[in-house]
N, C-alpha and C positions, 0 to 999 in steps of 0.2 A: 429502323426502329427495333426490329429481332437483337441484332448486334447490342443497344443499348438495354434491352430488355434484359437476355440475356447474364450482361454485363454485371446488372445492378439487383438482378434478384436474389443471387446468394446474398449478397452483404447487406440487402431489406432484412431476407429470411433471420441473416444471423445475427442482428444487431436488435431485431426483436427477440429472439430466443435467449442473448445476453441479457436485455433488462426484465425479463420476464426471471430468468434466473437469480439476477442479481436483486429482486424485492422479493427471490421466494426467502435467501439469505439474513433479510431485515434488519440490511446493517442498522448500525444506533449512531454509525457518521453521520449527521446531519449535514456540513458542510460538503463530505464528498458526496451524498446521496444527492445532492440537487446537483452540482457539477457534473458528476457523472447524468444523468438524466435531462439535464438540457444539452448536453454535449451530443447524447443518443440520439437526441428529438432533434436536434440543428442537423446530422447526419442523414436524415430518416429526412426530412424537409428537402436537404438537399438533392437527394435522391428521388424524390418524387418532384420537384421539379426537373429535374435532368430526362426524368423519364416521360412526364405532359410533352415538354417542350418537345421530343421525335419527334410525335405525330404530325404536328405543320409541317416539320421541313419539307423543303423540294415542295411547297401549295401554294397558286399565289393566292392569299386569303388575305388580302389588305389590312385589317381590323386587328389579323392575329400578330403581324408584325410589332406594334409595341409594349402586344403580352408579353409575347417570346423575349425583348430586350430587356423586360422586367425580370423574366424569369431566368433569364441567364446572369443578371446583376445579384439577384439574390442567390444563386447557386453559388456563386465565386464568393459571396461575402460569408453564407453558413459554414461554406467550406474552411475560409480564414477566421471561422467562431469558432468553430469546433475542434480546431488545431490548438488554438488558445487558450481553450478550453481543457487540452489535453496537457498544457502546459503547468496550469493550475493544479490540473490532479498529480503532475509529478511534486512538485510543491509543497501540496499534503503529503506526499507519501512521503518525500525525504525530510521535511524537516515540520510537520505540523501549520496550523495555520492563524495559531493563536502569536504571533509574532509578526514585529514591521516587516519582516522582509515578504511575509505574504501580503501583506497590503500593497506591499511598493507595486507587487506583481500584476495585482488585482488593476491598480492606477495604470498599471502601463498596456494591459492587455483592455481598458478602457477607450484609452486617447488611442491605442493604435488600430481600433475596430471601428472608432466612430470617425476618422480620418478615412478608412480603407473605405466605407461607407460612402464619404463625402465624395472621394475620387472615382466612384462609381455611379452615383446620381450626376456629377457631374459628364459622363460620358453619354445620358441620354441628349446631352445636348451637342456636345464637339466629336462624337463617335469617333474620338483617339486612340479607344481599348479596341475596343469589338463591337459590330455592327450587325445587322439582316439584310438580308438583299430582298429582291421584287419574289424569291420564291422561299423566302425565310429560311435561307440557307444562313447560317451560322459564318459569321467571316471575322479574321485577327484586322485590327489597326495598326496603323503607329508605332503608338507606344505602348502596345497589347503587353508586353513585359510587367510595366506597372503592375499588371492586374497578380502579378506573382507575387511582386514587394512585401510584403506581410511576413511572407515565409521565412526571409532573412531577418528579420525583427521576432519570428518566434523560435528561431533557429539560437541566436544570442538569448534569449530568455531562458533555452534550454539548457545551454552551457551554464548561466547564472546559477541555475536550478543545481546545477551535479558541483558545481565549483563550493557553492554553499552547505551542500550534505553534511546530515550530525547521524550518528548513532544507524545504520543502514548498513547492510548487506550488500558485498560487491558483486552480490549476483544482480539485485536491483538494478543498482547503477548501470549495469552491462543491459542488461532489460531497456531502460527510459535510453539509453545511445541507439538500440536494434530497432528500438518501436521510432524515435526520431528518426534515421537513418531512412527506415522504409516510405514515413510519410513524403521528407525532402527526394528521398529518388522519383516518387511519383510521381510527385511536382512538377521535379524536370521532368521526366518524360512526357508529362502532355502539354508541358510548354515547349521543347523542343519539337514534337511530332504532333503534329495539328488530327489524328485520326485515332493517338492513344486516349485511352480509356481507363486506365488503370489509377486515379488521385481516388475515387472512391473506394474500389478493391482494397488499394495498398494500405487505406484509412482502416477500414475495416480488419484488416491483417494484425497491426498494429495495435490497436483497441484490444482486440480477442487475446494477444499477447500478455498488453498491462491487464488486460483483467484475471484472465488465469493466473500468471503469478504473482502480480500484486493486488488486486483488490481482495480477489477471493481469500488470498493468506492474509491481510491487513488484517480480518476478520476472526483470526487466530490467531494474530500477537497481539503482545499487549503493550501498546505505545512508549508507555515509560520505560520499561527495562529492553526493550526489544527479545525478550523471551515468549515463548506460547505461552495463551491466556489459557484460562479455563476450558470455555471450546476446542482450544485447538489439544489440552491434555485431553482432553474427555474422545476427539478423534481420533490421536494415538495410541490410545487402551484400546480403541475398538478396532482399530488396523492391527493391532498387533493381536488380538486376540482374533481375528480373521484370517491372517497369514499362517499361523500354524508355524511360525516359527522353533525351533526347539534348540532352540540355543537356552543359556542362564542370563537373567537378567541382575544389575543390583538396583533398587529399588530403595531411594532415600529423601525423607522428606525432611524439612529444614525449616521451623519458626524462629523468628526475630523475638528475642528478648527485650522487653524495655520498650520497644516501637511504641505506642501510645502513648508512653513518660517523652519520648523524645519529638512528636506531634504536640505534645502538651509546652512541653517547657522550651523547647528550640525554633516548633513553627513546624507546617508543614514542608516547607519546601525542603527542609534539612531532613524531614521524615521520605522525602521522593527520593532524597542523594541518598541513604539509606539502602533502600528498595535498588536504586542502580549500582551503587557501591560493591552490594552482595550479589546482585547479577553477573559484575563484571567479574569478581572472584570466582562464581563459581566458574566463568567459562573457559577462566584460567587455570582450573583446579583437575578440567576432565578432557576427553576427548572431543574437538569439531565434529564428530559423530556424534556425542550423546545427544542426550534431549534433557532440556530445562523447561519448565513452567512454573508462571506465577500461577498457581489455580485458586489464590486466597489474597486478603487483604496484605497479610505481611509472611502467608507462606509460599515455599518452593519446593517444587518439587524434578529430582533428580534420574534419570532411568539409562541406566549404562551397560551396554555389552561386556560381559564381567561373569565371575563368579566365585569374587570375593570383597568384599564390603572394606575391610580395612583400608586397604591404601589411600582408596578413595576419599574415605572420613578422615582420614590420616591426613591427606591434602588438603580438603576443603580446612580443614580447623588450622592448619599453617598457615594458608593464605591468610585466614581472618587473623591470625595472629600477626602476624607480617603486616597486616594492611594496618590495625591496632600500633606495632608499633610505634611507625612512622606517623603517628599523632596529626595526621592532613587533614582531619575534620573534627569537626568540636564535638564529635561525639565519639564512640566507640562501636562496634559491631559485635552482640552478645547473639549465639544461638542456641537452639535445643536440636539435635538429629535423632532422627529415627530411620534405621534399613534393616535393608535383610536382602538375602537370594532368592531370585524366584527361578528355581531350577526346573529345566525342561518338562518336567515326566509330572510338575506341582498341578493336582486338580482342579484349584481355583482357579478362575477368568482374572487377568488382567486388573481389572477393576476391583474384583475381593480382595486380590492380594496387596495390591494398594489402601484399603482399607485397616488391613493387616498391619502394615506399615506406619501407617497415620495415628493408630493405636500405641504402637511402640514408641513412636516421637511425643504421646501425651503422657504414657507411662515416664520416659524419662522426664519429661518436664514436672510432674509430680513430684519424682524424685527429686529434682535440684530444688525445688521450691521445699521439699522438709527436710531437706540438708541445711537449705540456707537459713528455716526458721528453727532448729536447731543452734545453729551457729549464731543465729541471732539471740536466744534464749541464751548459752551458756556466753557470751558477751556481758549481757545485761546480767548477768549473774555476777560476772567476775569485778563488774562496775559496781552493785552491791558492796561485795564483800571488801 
């Protein structure tokens, strides 16, 4: 009992200190927030039957014997819930879940849990999986392998999952294979060795994995562009203004022209390809190091190790010229930029100097706008005369 005790108390401890963390967070996922949280609870379940069940072994306590069969049927099933469960959350992560292929998923991790189910009510009667003896010792059957079956069926789900990926980070991908990877070793090992202990461990390892780098960052990007959201800009002003950095930064913010004309008269979905269109430019525009965020409805913003503004703006308006072009969308990409340097030894925080910047991108926009009603006036003039 120490040994299972032991075994199962860090990953109690930390699989509560995960969902304790993770609604200090408040995500506004609705869909991962239940998944992620029945997944917890099926793990958390698991484990507290795992750990009742010690106490009888090696007693012969008649009565308790087909507690115990119950309580090991349900241990093996939470455990094939909550794998499937994890399956789902990669799902969401790589490709959202307002689409059939999240349904198909949802259908298959249905029919294969309430099957997994069936072939384990049915071993209270043919004890071909797993049995108790006269002193409720825990004994393999048969066909005890069965009782693994599940795991190759979310094993394939997993690969559907990464084969299917849109718009994600190949760290991700590499993530959902490390946290797969740990859970099927576990598997085998205490299917292979009737005394390991390590499917809940390696669960929990796995879990603390996707949630440090994906859940918790999900919560600072912003799903359509795969750029940081507001949050996650509002993080990086404050890390950087904590690190003491004293390097030059360029500092550029970036509104969409016309966006509401193009919501209005094209639809929104053509106002999202917009939004992605000018994400993909700009990540084209700077360095894999910089940082982008969406912090607004149709603005972005830019922040690059630098300490000169030109080239950058130089680039980014090429690209959107470039992208303009080649006429691939029924619309066109108009902006307004605003930068500037935020050189080392500058007294303003992070955040003022962004402010700073944000100012400059409405000065210029002011600008273009009595340029252009200028230009509209001596028009209508020239039509006059």
């Amino acid at each position: 009992m120490s040994i299972v005790f032991n075994t199962l108390l860090a990953p109690f401890i930390g699989f509560v200190i995960i969902l304790v963390d993770y609604y200090k967070w408040r995500s506004t996922d609705i869909v991962q927030k239940r998944i992620f949280t029945i997944m917890v609870f099926a793990l958390l379940a698991a484990m507290f039957s795992d750990f009742i069940f010690s106490f009888s072994v090696g007693r012969n306590i008649g009565p308790l014997t087909p507690f115990n069969l119950t309580l090991a049927t349900f241990y093996f099933w939470l455990i094939s819930f909550g794998v499937s469960l994890m399956v789902l959350l990669l799902e969401h992560t790589f490709n959202g879940h307002n689409s059939p292929r999240f349904k198909k998923i949802v259908a298959f991790v249905a029919v294969v849990n309430s099957a997994y189910l069936l072939l384990l009510i049915t071993n209270f009667f043919t004890r071909s999986l797993f049995y108790m003896t006269y002193y409720n010792e825990y004994n393999r059957a048969e066909w005890f392998l069965l009782v693994f079956s599940p795991a190759v069926f979310w094993l394939l789900a997993t690969i559907f999952v990464f084969a299917g990926r849109k718009r994600i980070g190949r760290h991700i991908v590499c993530l959902g294979l490390l946290s797969a990877s740990i859970i099927l070793i576990s598997f085998l090992s205490d299917t292979l060795n009737e005394t390991s202990l390590v499917a809940l461990p390696g669960f929990f390892v796995s879990v603390l994995l996707y949630y440090l780098f994906a859940i918790r960052k999900s919560s600072l990007i912003d799903y359509l562009t795969n750029t940081y959201n507001r949050r996650g800009f509002s993080e990086f002003l404050e890390n950087m203004a904590k690190s003491g950095d004293r390097r030059d930064y360029v500092f550029i913010v970036i509104d969409i022209e016309g966006f509401k004309k193009i919501n209005e008269e094209l639809g929104y979905k053509q106002g999202d390809g917009v939004l992605r269109d000018l994400s993909d430019i700009l990540r084209g525009s700077i360095r894999r190091s910089d940082f982008i965020a969406r912090y607004g409805g149709d603005e972005f913003a830019v922040i690059a190790a630098a300490n000169n503004l030109r080239p950058i703006r130089e680039n980014i308006n090429r690209a959107i010229a470039d992208f303009n072009d080649k006429k691939l969308r029924a619309y066109t990409i108009e902006v307004t930029i605003g930068g500037d340097v935020f050189e080392a030894g500058d007294k303003r925080s992070p955040m003022e100097f962004f402010s700073h910047v944000d100012g400059l991108m409405y000065a210029e926009k002011d600008k273009r706008k009595k340029e252009k009603d200028i230009c509209d006036g001596e028009t209508k003039f020239l039509d006059k005369g």
